[in-house]
Backbone bond lengths (Angstrom), bond angles and torsions (degrees), N, CA, C in turn:
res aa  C-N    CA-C-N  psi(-1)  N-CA   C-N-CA  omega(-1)  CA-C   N-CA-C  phi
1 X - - - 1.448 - - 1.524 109.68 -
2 X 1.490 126.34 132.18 1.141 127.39 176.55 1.270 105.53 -79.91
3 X 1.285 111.79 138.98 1.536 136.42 178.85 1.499 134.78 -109.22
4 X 1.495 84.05 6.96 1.931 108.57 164.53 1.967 105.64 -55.88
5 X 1.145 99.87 120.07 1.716 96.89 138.03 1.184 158.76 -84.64
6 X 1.630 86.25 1.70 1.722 100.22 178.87 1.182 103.63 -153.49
7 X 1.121 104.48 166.85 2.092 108.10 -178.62 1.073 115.82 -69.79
8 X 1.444 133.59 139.33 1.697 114.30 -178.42 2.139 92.50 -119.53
9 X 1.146 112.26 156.31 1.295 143.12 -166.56 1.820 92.68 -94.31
10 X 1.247 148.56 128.99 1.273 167.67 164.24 1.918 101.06 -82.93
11 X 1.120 123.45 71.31 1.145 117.17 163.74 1.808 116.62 -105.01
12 X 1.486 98.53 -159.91 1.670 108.40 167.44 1.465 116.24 -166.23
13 X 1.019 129.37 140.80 1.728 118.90 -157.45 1.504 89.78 163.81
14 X 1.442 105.99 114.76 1.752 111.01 141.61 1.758 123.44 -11.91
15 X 1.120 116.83 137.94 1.128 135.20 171.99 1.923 104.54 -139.89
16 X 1.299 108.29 138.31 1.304 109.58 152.25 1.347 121.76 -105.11
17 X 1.598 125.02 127.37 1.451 113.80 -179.40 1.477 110.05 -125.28
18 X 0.962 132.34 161.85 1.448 145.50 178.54 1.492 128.81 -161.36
19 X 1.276 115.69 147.38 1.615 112.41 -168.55 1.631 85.65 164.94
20 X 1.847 118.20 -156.51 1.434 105.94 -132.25 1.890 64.58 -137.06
21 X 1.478 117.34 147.61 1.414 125.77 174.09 1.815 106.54 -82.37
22 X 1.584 99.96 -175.82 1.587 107.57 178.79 1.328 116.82 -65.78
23 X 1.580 120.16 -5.17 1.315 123.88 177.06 1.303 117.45 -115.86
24 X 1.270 130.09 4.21 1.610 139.20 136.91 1.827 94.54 122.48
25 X 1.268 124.04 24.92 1.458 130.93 -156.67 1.912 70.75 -112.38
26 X 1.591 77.82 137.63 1.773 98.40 164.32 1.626 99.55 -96.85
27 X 1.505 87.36 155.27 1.720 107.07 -178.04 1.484 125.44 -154.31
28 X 1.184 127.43 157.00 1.370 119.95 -179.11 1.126 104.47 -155.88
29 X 1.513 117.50 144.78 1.607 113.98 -176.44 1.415 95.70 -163.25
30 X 1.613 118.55 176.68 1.398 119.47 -173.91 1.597 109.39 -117.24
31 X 1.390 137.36 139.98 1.640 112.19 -146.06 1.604 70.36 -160.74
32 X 1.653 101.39 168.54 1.384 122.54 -173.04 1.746 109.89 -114.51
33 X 1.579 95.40 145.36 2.090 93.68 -163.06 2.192 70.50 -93.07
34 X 1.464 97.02 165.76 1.452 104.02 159.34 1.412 119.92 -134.07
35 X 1.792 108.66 1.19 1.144 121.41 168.89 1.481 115.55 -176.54
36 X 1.570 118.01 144.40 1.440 114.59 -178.04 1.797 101.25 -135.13
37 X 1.717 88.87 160.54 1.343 105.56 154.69 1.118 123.03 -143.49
38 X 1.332 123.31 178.04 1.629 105.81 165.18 1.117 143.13 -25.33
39 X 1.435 117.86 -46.53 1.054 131.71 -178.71 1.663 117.17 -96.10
40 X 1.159 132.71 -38.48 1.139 140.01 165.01 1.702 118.01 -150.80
41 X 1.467 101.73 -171.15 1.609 123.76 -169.25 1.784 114.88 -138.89
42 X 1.543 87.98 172.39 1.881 67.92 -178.89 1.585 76.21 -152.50
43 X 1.611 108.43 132.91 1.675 132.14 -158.63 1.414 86.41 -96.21
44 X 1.273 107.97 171.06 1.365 131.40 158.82 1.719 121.19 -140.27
45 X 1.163 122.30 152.89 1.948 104.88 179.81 1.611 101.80 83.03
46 X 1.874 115.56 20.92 1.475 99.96 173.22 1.790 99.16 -93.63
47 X 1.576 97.55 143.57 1.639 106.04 -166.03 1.564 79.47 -111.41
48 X 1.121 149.86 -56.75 1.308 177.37 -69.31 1.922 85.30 -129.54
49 X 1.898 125.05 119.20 1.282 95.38 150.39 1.247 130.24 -104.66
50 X 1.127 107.90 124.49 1.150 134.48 -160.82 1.809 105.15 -97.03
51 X 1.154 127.06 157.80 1.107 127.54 163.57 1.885 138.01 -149.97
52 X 1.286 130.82 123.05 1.805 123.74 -167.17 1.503 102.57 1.20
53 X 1.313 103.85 179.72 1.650 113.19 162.09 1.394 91.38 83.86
54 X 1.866 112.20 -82.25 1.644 127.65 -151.13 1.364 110.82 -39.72
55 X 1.283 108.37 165.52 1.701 95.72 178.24 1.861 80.71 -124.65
56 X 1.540 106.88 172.36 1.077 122.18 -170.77 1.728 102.24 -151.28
57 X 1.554 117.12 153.39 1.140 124.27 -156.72 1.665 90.30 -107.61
58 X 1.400 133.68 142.95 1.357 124.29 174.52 1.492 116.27 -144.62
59 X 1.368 119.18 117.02 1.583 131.73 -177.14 1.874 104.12 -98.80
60 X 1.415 88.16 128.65 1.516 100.67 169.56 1.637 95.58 -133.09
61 X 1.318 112.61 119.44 1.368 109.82 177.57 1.367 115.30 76.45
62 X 1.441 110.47 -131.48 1.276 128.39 156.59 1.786 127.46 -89.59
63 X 1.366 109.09 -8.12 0.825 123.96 175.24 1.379 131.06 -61.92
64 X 1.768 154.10 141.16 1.234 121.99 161.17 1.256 103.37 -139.06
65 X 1.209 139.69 131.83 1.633 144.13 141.17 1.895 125.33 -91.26
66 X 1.309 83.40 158.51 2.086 85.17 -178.55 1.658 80.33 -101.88
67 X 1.619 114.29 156.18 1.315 132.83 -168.73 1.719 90.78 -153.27
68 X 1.720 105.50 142.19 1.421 114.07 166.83 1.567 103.16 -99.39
69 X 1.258 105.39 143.99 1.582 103.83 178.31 1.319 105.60 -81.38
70 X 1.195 130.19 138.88 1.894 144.95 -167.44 1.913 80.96 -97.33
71 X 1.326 118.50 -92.97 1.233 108.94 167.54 1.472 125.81 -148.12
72 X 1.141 135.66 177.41 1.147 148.10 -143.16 1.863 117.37 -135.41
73 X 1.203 126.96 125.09 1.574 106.87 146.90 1.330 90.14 175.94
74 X 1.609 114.37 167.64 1.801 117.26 172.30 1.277 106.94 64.93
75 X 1.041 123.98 53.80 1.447 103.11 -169.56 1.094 173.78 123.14
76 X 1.677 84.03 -48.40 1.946 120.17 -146.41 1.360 107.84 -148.96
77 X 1.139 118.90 168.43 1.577 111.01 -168.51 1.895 93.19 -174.40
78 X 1.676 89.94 131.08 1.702 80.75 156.54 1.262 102.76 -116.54
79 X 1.693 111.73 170.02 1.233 144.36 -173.94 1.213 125.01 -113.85
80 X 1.145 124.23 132.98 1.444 120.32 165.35 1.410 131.01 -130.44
81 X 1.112 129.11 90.62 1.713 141.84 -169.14 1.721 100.76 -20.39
82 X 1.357 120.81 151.87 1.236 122.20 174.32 1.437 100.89 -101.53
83 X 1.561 98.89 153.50 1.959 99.94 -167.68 2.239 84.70 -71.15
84 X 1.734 87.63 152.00 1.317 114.70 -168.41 0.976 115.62 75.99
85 X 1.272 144.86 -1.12 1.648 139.96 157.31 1.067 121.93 -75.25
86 X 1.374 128.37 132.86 1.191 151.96 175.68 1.356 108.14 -41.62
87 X 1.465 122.29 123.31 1.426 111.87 152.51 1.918 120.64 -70.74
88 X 1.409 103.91 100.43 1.655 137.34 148.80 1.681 104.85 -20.77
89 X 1.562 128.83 -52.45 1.218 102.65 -136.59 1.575 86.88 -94.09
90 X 1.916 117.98 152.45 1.714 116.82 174.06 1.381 90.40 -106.94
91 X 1.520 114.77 82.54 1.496 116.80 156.66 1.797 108.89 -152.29
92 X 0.746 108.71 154.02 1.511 111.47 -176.62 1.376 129.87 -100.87
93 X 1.475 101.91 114.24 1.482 126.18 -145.74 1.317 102.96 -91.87
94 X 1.636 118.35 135.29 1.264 133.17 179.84 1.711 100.07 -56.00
95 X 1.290 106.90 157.07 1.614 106.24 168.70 1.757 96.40 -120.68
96 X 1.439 120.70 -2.95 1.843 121.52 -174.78 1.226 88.09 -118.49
97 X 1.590 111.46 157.78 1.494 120.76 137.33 1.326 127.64 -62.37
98 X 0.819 125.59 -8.25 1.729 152.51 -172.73 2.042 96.67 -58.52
99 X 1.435 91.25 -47.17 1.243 103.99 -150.77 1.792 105.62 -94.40
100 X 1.121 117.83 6.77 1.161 121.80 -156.06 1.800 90.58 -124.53
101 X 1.105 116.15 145.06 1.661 125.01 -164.73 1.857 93.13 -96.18
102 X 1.439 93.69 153.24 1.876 90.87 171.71 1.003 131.67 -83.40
103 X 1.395 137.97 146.11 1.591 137.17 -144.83 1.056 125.67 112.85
């Protein structure tokens, strides 16, 4: 059973993210989203270890929001926008599951 609460969007597009790893070393690198929603995204191409809890800084464009990482490993990482942050992504986000393809 999927355990999403909201529809997420299947894209791909650069992101720059930055913030401080599990060993207190700051870092920044440029990494790929593979899907968004309102509320968050889930990266791919994170080299960075990173771990839940951390929050992380994230540029799309000109855009920037702070995001808590939900979780992390392989790779990959999801995100979750902090309440009062701007939704970052310029694509237009399903508000149904209806609208969102399976996978």
């Amino acid at each position: 059973m999927d355990r999403r609460r909201e529809p997420r969007l299947r894209v791909e597009f650069p992101v720059r993210i930055w913030g401080v790893d599990r060993m207190a070393r700051p870092f920044a690198e440029v990494v790929r989203v593979k899907n968004v929603s309102l509320s968050g995204a889930v990266l791919l191409g994170v080299h960075a270890k990173i771990c839940a809890g951390g929050l992380l800084d994230v540029q799309h464009g000109s855009q920037r929001a702070q995001f808590r990482i939900a979780w992390a490993g392989s790779g990959e990482a999801g995100i979750q926008a902090l309440p009062f942050e701007p939704c970052i992504w310029d694509v237009a986000l399903p508000t149904t599951f209806d609208m969102v393809g399976a996978g």
